[in-house]
C-alpha positions in Angstrom: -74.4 -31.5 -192.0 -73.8 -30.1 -188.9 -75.0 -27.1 -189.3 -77.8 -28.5 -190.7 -78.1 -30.9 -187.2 -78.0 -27.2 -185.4 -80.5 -25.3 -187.4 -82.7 -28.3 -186.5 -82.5 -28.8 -183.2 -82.8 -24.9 -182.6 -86.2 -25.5 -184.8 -87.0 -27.5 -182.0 -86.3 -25.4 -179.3 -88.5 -22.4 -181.0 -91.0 -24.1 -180.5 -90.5 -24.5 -176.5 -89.6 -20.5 -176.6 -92.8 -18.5 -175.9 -90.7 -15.8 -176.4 -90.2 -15.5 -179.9 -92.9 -14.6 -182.4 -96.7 -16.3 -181.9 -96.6 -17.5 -185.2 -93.5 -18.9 -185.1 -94.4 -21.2 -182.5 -97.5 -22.1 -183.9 -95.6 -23.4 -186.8 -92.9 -25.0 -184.9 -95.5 -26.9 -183.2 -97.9 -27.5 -186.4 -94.4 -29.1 -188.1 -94.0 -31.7 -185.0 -97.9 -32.6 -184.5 -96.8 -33.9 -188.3 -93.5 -35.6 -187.4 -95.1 -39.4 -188.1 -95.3 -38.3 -191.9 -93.6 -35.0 -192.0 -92.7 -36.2 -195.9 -96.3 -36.0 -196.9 -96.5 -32.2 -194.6 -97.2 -29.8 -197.4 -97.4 -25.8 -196.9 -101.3 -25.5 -197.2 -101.5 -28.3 -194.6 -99.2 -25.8 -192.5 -101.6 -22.8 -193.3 -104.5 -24.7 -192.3 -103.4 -25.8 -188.8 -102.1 -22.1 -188.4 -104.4 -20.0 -189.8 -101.3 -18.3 -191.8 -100.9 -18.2 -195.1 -98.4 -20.7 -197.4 -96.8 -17.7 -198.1 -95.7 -16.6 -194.4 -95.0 -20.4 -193.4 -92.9 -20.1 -196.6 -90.7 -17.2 -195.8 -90.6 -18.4 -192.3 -88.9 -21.3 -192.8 -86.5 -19.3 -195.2 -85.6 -17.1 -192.1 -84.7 -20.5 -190.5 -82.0 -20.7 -192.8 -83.8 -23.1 -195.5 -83.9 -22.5 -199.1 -87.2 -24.3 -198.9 -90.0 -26.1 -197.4 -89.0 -28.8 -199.1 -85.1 -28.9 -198.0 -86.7 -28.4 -194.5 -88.8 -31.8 -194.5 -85.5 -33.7 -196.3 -83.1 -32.0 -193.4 -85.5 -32.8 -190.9 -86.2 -36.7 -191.9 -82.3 -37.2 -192.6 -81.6 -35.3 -188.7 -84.4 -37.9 -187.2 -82.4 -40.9 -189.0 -79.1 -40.4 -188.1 -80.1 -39.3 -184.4 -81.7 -43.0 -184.4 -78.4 -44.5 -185.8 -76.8 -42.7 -183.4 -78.6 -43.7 -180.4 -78.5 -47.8 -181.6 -74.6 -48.1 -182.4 -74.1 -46.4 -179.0 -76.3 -48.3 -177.2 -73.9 -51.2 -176.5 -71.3 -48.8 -174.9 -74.6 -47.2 -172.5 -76.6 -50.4 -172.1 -76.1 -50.1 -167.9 -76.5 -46.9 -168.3 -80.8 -47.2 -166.9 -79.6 -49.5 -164.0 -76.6 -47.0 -163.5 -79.2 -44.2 -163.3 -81.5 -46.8 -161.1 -79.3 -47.2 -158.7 -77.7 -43.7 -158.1 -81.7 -42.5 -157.4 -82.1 -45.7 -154.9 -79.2 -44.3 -152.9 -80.1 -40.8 -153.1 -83.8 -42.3 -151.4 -81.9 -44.9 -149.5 -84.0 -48.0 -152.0 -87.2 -46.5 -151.0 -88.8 -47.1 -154.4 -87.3 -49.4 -157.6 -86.6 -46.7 -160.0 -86.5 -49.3 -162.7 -89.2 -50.8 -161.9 -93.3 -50.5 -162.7 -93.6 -46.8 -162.2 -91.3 -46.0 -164.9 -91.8 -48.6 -167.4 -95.6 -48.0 -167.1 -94.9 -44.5 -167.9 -92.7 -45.0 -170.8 -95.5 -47.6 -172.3 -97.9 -44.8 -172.5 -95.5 -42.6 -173.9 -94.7 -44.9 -176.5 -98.3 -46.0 -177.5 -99.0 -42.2 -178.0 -98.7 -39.9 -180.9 -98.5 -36.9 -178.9 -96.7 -36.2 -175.4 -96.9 -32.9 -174.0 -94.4 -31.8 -171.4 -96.4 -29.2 -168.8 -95.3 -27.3 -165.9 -92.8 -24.3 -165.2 -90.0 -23.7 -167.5 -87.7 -25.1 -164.8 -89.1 -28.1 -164.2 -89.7 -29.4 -167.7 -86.5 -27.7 -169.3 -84.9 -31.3 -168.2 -87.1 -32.6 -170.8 -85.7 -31.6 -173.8 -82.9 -34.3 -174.5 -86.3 -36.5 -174.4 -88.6 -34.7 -176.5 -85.7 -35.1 -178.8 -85.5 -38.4 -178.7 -89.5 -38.9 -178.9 -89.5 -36.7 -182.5 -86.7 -38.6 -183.6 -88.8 -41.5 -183.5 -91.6 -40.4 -184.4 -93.8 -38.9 -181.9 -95.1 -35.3 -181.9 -93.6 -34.2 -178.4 -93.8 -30.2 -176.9 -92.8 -28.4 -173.8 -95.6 -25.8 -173.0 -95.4 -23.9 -169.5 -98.1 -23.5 -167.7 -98.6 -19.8 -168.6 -99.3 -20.8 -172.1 -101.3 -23.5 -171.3 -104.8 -21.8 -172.3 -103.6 -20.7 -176.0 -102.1 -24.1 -176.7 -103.2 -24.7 -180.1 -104.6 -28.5 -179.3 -106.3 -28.4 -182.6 -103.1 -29.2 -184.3 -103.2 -32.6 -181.6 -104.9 -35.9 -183.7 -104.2 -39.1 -182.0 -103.6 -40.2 -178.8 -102.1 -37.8 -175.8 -100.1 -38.4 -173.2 -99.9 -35.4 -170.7 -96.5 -35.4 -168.0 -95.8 -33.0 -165.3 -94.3 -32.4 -162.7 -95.5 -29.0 -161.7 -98.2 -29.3 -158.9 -99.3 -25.7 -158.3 -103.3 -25.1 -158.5 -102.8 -23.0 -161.6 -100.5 -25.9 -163.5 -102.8 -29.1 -162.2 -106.0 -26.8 -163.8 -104.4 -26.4 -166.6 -103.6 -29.9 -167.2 -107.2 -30.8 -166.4 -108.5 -28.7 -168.5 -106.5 -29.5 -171.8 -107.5 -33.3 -170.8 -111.6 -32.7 -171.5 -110.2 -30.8 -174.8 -108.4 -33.7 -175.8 -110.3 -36.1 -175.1 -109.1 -39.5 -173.7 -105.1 -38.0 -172.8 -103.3 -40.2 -170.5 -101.2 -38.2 -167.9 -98.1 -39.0 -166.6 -97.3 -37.3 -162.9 -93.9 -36.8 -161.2 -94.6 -36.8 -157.6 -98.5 -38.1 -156.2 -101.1 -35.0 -156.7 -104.2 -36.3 -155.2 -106.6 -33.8 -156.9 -104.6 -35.1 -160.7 -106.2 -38.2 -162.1 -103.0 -39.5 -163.0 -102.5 -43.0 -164.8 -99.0 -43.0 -163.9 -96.9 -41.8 -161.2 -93.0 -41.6 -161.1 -92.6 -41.5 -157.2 -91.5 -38.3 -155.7 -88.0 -38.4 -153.8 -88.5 -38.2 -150.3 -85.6 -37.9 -149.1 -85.1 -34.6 -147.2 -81.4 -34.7 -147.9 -82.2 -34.7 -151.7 -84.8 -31.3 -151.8 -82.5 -29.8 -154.5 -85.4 -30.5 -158.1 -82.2 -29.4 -159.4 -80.6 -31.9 -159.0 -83.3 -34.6 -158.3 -85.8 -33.8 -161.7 -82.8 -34.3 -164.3 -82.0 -37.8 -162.9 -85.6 -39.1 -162.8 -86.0 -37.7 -166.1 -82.8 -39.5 -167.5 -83.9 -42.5 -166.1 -87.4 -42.1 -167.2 -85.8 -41.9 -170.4 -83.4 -44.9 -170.6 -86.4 -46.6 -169.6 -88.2 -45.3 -172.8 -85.5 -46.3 -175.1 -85.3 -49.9 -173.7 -89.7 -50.1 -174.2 -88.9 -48.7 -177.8 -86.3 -51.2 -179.1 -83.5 -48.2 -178.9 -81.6 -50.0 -176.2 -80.7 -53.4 -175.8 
């Protein structure tokens, strides 16, 4: 099964990779924009989101290492469970682990903001009440991301990382439901981008790392002022850890 747990998660990360084949990642992505009822995700459903045929989703999948479609969806829905299991009967030995995290940032910005507090719960709300979240910006400022896009497709939200360079060709008609957008990328080029996918989806909500006057944001995780503390290294993995333990408390995965 862990194997299976491998080919999975690599799944997942094919369809952050806008380096392997177009379709490819169109499928990735088609497959998560599903995840709330990936059971009832059939091949033509695939080929319509795609444009592909059944055929080519068929065989890509088999590439992937899966006899079938169908062994795909089972592989996939057992991999979501036992991530959730997983999460809950560790939970107890982690439960200080967001006030941990909360207070390692307030030192690093000697208590200048309560990283426990509204900015990050409001965040993780949104995220929660959404069906979709999309992770924007430059591939080293979202690639911290991952652990929770995860964690949001294990339970049951469609969640991507799309840099900014692929912004224009992503394929939002596989996006029904409600959006939430995060960054924290602020060049002219990313905050367009983001503003632009927002009219084409409608009502998104967008989360922001770091205040951006010119991006309507509806929630802001401050940014770390702290001029000893410059290294996003070292700065974006901790927010985003905490923004996560945050998450899994709002969800019920944390006690």
């Amino acid at each position: 099964m862990k194997d299976t747990s491998l080919k999975i998660i690599r799944f997942i990360e094919d369809g952050n990779s806008i380096t392997q084949e177009d379709s490819g990642q169109l499928i990735n992505r088609a497959v998560i924009s599903h995840i709330a009822d990936i059971q009832n995700l059939t091949l033509e459903i695939l080929a319509e989101d795609t444009y592909l045929s059944d055929a080519s989703a068929s065989r890509y999948f088999k590439r992937k290492g899966f006899p079938s479609f169908t062994s795909f969806k089972n592989a996939f829905t057992k991999f979501m469970m036992e991530q959730q299991i997983a999460i809950i009967r560790n939970s107890y030995e982690t439960r200080d682990e967001s006030e941990k995290i909360g207070r390692q940032l307030d030192e690093m910005n000697e208590g200048i903001m309560n990283t426990t507090g509204k900015s990050y719960k409001t965040a993780a709300e949104i995220m929660k009440q959404c069906d979709h979240v999309v992770f924007v910006g430059e591939m080293y400022d979202i690639q911290p991301f991952f652990p929770l896009q995860v964690i949001l497709i294990c339970s049951s939200t469609a969640a991507y990382l799309c840099r900014t360079c692929e912004m224009d060709s992503f394929p939002d008609r596989i996006i029904k439901g409600s959006v939430a957008i995060v960054t924290v990328t602020h060049t002219k080029e990313n905050i367009d981008s983001i503003i632009r996918l927002k009219e084409q989806l409608g009502d998104a909500k967008i989360i922001s790392f770091g205040k951006d006057s010119s991006l309507p944001a509806d929630a802001v995780i401050p940014s770390l002022e702290n001029d000893r503390f410059i290294d996003r290294s070292i700065v974006i993995p901790m927010q985003v850890k905490c923004l996560t333990e945050v998450y899994m408390k709002v969800s019920g995965l944390r006690p």
